[in-house]
C-alpha positions as CSV (number, residue, x, y, z in Angstrom):
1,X,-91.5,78.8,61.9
2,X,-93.6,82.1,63.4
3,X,-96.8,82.3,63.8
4,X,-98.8,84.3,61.4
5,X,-99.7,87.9,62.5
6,X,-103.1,89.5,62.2
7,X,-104.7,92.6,63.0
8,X,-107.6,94.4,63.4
9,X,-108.4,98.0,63.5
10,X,-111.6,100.0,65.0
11,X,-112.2,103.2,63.0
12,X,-115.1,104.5,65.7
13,X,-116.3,108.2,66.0
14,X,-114.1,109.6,68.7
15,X,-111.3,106.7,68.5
16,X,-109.3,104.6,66.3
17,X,-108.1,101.3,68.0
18,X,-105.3,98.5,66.4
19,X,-104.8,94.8,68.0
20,X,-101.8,93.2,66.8
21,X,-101.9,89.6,67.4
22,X,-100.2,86.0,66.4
23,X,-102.9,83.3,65.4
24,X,-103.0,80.9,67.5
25,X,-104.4,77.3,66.2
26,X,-107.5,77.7,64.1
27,X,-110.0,79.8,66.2
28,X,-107.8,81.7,68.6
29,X,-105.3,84.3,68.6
30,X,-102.6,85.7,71.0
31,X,-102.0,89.6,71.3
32,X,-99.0,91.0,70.8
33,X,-99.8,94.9,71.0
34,X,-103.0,97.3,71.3
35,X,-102.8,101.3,70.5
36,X,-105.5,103.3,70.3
37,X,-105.4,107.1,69.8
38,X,-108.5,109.5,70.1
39,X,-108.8,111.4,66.9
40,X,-112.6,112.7,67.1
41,X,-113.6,111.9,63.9
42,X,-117.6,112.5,65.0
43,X,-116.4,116.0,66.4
44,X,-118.0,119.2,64.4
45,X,-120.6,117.0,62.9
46,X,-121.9,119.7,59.9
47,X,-126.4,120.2,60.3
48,X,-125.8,119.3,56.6
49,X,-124.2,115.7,57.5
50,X,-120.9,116.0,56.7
51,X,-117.7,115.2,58.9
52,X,-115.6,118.1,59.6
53,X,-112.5,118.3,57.5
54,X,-109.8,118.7,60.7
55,X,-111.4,115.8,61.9
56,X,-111.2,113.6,59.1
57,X,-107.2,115.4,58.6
58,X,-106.6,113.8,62.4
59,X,-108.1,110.4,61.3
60,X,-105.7,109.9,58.5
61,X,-102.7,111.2,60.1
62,X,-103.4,108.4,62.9
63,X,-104.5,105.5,59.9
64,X,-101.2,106.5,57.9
65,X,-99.3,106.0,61.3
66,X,-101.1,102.8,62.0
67,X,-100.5,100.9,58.6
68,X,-96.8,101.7,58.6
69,X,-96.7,100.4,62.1
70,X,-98.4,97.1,60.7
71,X,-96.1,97.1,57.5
72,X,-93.4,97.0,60.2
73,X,-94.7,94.5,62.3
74,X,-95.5,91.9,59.4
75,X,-99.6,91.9,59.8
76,X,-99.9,89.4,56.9
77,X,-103.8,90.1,57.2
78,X,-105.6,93.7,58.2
79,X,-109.0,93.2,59.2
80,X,-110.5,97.2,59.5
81,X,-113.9,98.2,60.1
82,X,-115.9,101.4,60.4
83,X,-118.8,102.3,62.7
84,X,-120.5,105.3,64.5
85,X,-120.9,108.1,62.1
86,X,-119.2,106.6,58.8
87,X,-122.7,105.3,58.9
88,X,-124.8,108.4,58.8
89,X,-121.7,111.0,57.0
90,X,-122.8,112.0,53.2
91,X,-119.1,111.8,52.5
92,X,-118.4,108.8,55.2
93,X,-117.7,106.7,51.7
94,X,-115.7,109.6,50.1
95,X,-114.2,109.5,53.2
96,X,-113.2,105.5,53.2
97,X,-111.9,105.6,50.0
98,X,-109.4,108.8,50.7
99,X,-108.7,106.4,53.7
100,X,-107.6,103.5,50.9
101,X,-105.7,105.8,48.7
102,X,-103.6,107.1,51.5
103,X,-102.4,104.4,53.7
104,X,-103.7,101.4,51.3
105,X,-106.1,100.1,54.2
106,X,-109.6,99.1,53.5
107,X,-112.4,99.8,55.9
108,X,-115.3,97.9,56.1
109,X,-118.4,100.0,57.0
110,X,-120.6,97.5,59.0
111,X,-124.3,98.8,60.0
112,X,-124.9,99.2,63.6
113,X,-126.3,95.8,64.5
114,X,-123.2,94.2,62.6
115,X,-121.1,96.5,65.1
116,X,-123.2,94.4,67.8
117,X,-122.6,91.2,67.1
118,X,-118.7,91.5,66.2
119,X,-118.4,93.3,69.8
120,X,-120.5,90.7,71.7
121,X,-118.0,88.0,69.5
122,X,-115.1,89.7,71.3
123,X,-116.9,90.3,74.8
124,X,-118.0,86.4,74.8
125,X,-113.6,85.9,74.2
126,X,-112.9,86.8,77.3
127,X,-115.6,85.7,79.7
128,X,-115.4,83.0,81.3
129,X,-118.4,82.4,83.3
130,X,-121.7,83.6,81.7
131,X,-124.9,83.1,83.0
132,X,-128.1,82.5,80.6
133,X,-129.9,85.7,80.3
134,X,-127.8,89.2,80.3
135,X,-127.8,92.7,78.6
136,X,-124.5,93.7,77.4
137,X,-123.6,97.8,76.1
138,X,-121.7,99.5,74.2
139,X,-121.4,103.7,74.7
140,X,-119.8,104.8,71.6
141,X,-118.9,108.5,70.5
142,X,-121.9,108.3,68.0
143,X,-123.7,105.2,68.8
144,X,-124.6,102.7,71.4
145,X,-125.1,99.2,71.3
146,X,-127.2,97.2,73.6
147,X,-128.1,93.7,73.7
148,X,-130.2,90.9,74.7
149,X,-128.4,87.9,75.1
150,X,-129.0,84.3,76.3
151,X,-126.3,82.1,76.7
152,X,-124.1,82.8,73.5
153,X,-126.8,84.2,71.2
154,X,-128.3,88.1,71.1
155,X,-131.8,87.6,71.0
156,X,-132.4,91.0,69.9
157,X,-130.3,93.8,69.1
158,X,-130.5,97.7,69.3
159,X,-128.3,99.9,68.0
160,X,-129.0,103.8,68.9
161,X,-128.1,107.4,67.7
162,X,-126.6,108.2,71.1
163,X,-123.3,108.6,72.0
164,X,-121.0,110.7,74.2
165,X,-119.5,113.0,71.1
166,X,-123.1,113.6,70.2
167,X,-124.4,114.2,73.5
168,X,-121.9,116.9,74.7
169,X,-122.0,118.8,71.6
170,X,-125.5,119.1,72.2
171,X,-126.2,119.5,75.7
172,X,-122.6,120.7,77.3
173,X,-122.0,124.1,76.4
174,X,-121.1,125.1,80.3
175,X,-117.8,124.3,82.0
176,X,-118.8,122.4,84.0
177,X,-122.0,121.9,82.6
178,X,-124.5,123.2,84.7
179,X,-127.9,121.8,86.5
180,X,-130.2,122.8,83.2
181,X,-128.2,121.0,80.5
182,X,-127.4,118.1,82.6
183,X,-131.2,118.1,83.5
184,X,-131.9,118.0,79.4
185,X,-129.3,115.5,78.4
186,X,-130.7,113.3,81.6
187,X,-133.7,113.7,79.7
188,X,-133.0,113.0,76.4
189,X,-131.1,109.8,77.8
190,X,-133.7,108.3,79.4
191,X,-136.6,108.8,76.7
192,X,-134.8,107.1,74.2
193,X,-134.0,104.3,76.7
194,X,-137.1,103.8,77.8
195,X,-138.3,103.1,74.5
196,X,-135.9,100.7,74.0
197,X,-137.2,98.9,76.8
198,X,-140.7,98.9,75.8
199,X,-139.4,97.5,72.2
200,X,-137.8,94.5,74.1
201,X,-141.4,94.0,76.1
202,X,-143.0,94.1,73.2
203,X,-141.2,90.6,72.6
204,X,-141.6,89.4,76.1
205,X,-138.2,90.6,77.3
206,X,-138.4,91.5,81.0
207,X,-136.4,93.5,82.6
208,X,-137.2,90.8,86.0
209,X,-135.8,88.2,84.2
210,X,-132.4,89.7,83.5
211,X,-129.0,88.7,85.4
212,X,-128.4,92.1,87.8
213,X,-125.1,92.7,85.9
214,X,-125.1,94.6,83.1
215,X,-122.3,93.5,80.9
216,X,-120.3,97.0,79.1
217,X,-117.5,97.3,77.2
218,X,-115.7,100.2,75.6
219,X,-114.1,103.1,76.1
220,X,-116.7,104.9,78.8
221,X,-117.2,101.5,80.3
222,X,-113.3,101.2,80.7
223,X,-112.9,104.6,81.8
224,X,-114.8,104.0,84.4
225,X,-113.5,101.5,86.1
226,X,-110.1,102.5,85.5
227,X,-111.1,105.7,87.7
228,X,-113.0,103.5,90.2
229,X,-109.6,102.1,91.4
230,X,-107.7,105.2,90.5
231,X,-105.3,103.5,88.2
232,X,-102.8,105.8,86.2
233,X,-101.6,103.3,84.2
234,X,-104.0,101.3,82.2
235,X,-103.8,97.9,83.2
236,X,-106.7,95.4,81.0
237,X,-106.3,92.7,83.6
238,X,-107.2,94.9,86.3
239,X,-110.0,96.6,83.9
240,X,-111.4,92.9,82.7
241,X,-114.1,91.8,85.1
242,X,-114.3,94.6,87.3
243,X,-117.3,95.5,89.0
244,X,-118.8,98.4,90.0
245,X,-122.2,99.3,91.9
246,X,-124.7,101.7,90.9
247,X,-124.1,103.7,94.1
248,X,-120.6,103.9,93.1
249,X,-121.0,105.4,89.9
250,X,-123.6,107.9,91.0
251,X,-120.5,109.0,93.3
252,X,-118.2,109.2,90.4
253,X,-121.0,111.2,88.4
254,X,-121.6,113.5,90.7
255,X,-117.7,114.4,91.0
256,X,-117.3,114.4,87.6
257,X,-120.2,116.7,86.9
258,X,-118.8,119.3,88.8
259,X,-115.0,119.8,87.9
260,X,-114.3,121.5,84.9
261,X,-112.8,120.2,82.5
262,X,-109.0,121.3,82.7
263,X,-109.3,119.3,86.6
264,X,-111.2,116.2,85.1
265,X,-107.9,115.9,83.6
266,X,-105.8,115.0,86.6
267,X,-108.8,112.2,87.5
268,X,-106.2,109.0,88.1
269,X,-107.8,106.7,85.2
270,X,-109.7,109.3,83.1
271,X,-107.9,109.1,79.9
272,X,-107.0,111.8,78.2
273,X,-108.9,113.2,75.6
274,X,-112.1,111.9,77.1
275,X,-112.2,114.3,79.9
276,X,-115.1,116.4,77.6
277,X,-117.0,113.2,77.1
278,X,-116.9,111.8,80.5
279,X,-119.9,113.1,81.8
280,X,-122.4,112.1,78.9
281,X,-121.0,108.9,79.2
282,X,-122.4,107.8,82.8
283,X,-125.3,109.4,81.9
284,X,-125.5,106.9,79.3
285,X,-124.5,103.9,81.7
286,X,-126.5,105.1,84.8
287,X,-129.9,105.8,83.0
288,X,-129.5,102.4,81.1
289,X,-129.2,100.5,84.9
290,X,-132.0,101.7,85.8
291,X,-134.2,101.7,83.5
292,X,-133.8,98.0,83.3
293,X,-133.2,97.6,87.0
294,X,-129.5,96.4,86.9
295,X,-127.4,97.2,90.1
296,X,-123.9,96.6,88.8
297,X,-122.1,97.4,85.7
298,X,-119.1,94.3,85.1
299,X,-116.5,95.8,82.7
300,X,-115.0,94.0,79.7
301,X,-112.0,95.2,78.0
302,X,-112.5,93.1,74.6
303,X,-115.2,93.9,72.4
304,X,-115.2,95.1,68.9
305,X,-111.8,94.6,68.1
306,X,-111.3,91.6,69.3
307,X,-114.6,90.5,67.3
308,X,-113.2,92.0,63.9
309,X,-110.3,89.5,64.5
310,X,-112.2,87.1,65.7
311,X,-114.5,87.3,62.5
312,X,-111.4,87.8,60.3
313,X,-109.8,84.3,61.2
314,X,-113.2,82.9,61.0
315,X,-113.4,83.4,57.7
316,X,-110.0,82.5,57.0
317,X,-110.5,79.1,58.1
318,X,-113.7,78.8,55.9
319,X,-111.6,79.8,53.1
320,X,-108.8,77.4,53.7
């Protein structure tokens, strides 16, 4: 008899991501097949609020694609959710529901510190050895997550109007960008960081007693160590527990920062479609380390899709 098959989609701001996987037992599942496509739905963000209508055509071209890929493959269950700037659109529900009446899925739009805790479900899937106190990240195209966690449980969450879509619409106009809007978005980075750490101090969260990794997961975090060992294929059991030094990704910054864009492209691991977004990403990364005094970033490829499943046979069972 074959196992049941599940899947779960990630509808973020500048990607949509699918897992395809076979339930395995009551708690645990086995993937079969991951796709993710970059769509930019965040991109062209209107001053009024509203997503821009090329952005949102992309978006259903690639959902349309993705449930007749499911239909194919016999998903039995779709668990879908969206995040980022579904959150903050004026027509992000207009938007969910023309999602539903063309391709029949149903997207769940989960607030920023539900987004936390489904990723740090599927970061917690795949590590094996964790340590009691640790801060784990994730650098969206709209928002980031970051989190204080000890053991298995986020002690406190935060979930921020900062991502790399955002960031280099506003700051990057130059190719490459030059010293006076990197010197702004560096900035802008670090004041609303630094706040975030005095929130956490404010509840007796020191930095000092932090583990000196800094747990990230996502596609900037992925990126980046993908391009640390120069891969140009992507390989998640190459990506998954990677670790890379602050040094190291100052180096990679600074390279970065100054190609332009048409030669960040032929980067071995920078994926494509990311090549714009690159930079505002390690920003992101790099301020975060030190503000909270973390010398090395350990990569994770699960995180929010594997936590949407996760959560999805989870509440099978309790319905069975």
């Amino acid at each position: 008899m074959p196992l049941s098959r599940y899947a779960s989609l990630d509808v973020g701001s500048n990607t949509i991501r699918l897992l395809l996987a076979e339930r395995m037992g009551k708690r645990d599942f086995r993937p079969l097949r991951v796709e993710r496509r970059i769509t930019r739905l965040g991109g062209n963000f209107s001053t009024e609020g509203e997503l821009d209508g090329k952005a949102m055509e992309r978006t259903l071209e690639t959902l349309h694609s993705f449930a007749d890929l499911l239909q194919k493959e016999g998903a039995e269950n779709i668990f879908a959710v969206a995040t980022g700037v579904l959150r903050e659109a004026i027509n992000g529900r207009a938007f969910i529901e023309r999602v539903f009446r063309r391709t029949g899925l149903s997207l769940r739009l989960v607030s920023g510190e539900e987004e936390a805790r489904l990723m740090l479900k599927g970061v917690l899937w795949s590590i094996k050895k964790r340590v009691h106190t640790q801060l784990v990240a994730d650098i969206g195209g709209w928002s980031t997550e970051i989190l204080w966690v000890e053991g298995n449980e986020p002690i406190k969450i935060q979930s921020l109007r900062l991502g790399t879509v955002g960031l280099s619409e506003k700051f990057l106009q130059d190719d490459p960008p030059g010293p006076q809007e990197l010197e702004s978005m560096e900035r802008h980075t670090e004041g609303i960081l630094k706040k975030i750490r005095e929130e956490f101090q404010k509840e007796g969260l020191e930095a000092y007693d932090l583990h000196p990794d800094l747990v990230g997961t996502a596609g900037t975090m992925t990126t980046l160590a993908a391009i640390d060992q120069g891969l140009r294929t992507y390989d998640p059991q190459k990506i998954n527990g990677h670790r890379i030094p602050r040094q190291v990704l100052e180096k990679i910054y600074h390279h970065l920062r100054s190609l332009p864009i048409q030669e960040r492209r032929d980067v071995p691991g920078l994926e494509k479609g990311r090549e714009d977004l690159i930079v505002a990403g390690v920003v992101v990364v790099l301020r975060l380390m030190e503000i909270f005094h973390l010398p090395t970033l350990v990569v994770v490829d699960s995180g929010l899709l594997e936590g949407v499943l996760l959560d999805g046979i989870a509440q099978m069972r309790n319905s069975e």
